[in-house]
N, C-alpha and C positions, 0 to 999 in steps of 0.2 A: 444554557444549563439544562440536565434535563431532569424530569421529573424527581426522580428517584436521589440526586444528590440533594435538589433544591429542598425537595423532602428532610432528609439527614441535617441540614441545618437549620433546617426550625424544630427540629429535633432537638437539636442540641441547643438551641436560645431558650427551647419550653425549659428543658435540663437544668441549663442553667439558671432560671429563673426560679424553680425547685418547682416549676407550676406540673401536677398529672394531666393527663389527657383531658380528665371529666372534670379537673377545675379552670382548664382551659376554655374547653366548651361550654361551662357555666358564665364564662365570665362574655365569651362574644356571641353567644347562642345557638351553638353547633351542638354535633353530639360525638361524646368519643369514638364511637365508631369510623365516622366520617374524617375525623380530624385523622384517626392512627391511619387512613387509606390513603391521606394525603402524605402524612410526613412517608409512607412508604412508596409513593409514585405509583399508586393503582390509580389515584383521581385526576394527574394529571397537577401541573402549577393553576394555584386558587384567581381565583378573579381580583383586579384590585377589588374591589369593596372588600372581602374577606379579606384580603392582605393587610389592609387600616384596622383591621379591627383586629387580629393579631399582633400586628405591631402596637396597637394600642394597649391589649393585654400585657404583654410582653416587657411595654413602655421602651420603646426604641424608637428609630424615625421609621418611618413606614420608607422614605426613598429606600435605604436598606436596601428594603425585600423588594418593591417595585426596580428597582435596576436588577438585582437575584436573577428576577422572574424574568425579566426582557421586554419589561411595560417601557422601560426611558433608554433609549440607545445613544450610542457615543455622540451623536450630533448635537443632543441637550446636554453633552456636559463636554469640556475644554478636558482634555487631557491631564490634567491638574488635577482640576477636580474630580476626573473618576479613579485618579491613582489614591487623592485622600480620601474620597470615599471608600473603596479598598480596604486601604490599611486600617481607617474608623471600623471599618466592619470585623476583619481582622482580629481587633484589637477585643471588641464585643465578645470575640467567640471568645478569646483567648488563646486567638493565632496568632503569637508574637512570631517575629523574623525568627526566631531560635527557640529551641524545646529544651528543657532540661529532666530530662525522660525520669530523674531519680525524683523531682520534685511532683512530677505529674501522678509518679505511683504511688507516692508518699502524702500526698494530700486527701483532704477529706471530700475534694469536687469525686463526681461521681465521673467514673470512668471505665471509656466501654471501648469493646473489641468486639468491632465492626458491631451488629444492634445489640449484644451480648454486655450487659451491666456486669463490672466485675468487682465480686466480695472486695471486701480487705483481706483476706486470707488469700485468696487468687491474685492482687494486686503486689503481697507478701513472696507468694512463693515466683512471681517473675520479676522479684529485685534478686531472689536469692539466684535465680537461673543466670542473670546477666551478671549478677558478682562474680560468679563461680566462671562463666566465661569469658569476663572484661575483666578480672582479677579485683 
């Protein structure tokens, strides 16, 4: 995985945790700055040690983001196990097997096109786009 995606999902686990950059970095001892060059792939995937301590923030398993990053490869895990691992993670982000695109613009989770956070009035006016052309 490389920097830049591995980024975008701890992106979206801070997201979802409602935590901001600089209650992030209050809570493992980084600084916002540092932490927004990571979720944007300018620093490169963090070291475990910073990855524990994110995932601790975060309150997730740290294996998570250590398999993410490419610290634990397929030899430590039985094919099983890294397909439930997978789907566990998956499920974290709230990437089920299937999207229900009306539910996802209709909700109060925050949602973004591509790093771009969209209103509720932006998220309004492309329900009415895709009524108008899915009938």
């Amino acid at each position: 995985m490389d920097p830049k995606e591995f980024g975008a999902i701890l992106k979206k686990l801070r997201n979802n945790k409602g935590l901001t950059l600089t209650e992030l970095g209050n809570k493992i001892g980084y600084s916002n700055p540092y932490l927004s060059q990571i979720e944007t792939g300018k620093k490169g995937i963090p070291q475990p040690e910073l990855l524990h301590k994110i995932a601790s923030a975060l309150e997730i398993d740290h294996t998570y983001l250590m398999f993410l990053a490419g610290y634990l490869y397929d030899t430590e895990f039985t094919k099983e196990k890294e397909a439930k691992l997978e789907e566990d993670f998956h499920n974290l982000l709230g990437l089920g097997a299937e999207y229900n695109l009306y539910d996802i613009l209709t909700s109060s989770k925050d949602t973004f096109y591509k790093d771009k956070l969209l209103t509720k009035e932006e998220k309004q006016k492309l329900l009415t786009i895709i009524e108008t052309v899915l009938g």
